[in-house]
VEXGU-859661 format. One line per field, with one value per residue (C-alpha): residue number from 0; x, y, z negated. Coordinates in steps of 0.05 Angstrom, whole numbers, plus 32768, in hexadecimal, padded with zeros to 4 digits. Each point is the difference from the previous one (the first is absolute). Example, Ala and Ser with C-alpha at 12.3 -4.5 7.8 and 13.67 -1.06 7.14 Angstrom:
2
num = (0:1);
east = (80F6:801B);
north = (7FA6:8045);
up = (7F64:800D);
END
This chain:
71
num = (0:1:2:3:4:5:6:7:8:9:10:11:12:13:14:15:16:17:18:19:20:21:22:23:24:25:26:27:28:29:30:31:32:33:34:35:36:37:38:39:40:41:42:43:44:45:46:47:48:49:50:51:52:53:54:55:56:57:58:59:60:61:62:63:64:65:66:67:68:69:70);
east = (821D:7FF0:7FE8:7FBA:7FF0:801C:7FE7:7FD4:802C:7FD9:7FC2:7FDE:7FB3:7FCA:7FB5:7FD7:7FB5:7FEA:7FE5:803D:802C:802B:8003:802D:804E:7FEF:8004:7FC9:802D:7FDF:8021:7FF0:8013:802F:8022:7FCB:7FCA:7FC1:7FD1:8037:7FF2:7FFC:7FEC:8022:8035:8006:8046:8018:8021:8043:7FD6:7FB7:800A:8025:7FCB:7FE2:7FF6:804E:8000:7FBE:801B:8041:7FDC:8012:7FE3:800F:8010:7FF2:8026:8048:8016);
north = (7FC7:8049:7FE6:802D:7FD1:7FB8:7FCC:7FC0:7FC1:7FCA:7FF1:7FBA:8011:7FCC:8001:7FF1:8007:803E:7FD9:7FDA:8036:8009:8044:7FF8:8014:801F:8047:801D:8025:8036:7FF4:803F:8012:803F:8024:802A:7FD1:8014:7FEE:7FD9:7FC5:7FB8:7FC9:7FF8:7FC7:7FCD:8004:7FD0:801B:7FDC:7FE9:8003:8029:8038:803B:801E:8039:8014:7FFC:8026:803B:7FF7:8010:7FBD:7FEF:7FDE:802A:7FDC:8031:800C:804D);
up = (812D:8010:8047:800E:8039:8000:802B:7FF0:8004:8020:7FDA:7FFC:8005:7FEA:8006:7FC8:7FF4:7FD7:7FCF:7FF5:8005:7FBD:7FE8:7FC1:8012:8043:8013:8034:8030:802D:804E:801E:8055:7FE9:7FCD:7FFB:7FE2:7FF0:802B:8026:7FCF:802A:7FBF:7FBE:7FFF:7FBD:7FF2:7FCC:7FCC:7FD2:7FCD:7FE6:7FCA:8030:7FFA:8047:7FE4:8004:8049:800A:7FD8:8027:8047:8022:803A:8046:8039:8048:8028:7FF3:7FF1);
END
């Protein structure tokens, strides 16, 4: 709590087809190089959220995004 920057716990990443990619209960993350984003951005990563009814919007008006580098 209260931590600005934590770091990503290990991650298990799985390839899936766009058009069988589900979209309800996951959160498009941007992954940007810096801190500084803007045009920094690398892709947007599908982070699964607890449930399907948890509302993306939340986090989007909360700023969250991945950092690669850590500051």
């Amino acid at each position: 709590m209260k931590d600005l920057h934590p770091l990503l716990p290990v991650v298990h990443v799985t390839a899936v087809q766009r058009k069988d990619k589900p979209t309800k209960g996951f959160y498009e993350c941007p992954v940007y190089t810096t801190s500084a984003r803007g045009a920094t951005i690398v892709f947007t990563a599908g982070l699964q959220m607890e449930s399907e009814d948890s509302n993306p919007h939340l986090w989007v008006l909360a700023g969250v995004a991945l950092l690669m580098s850590p500051e």
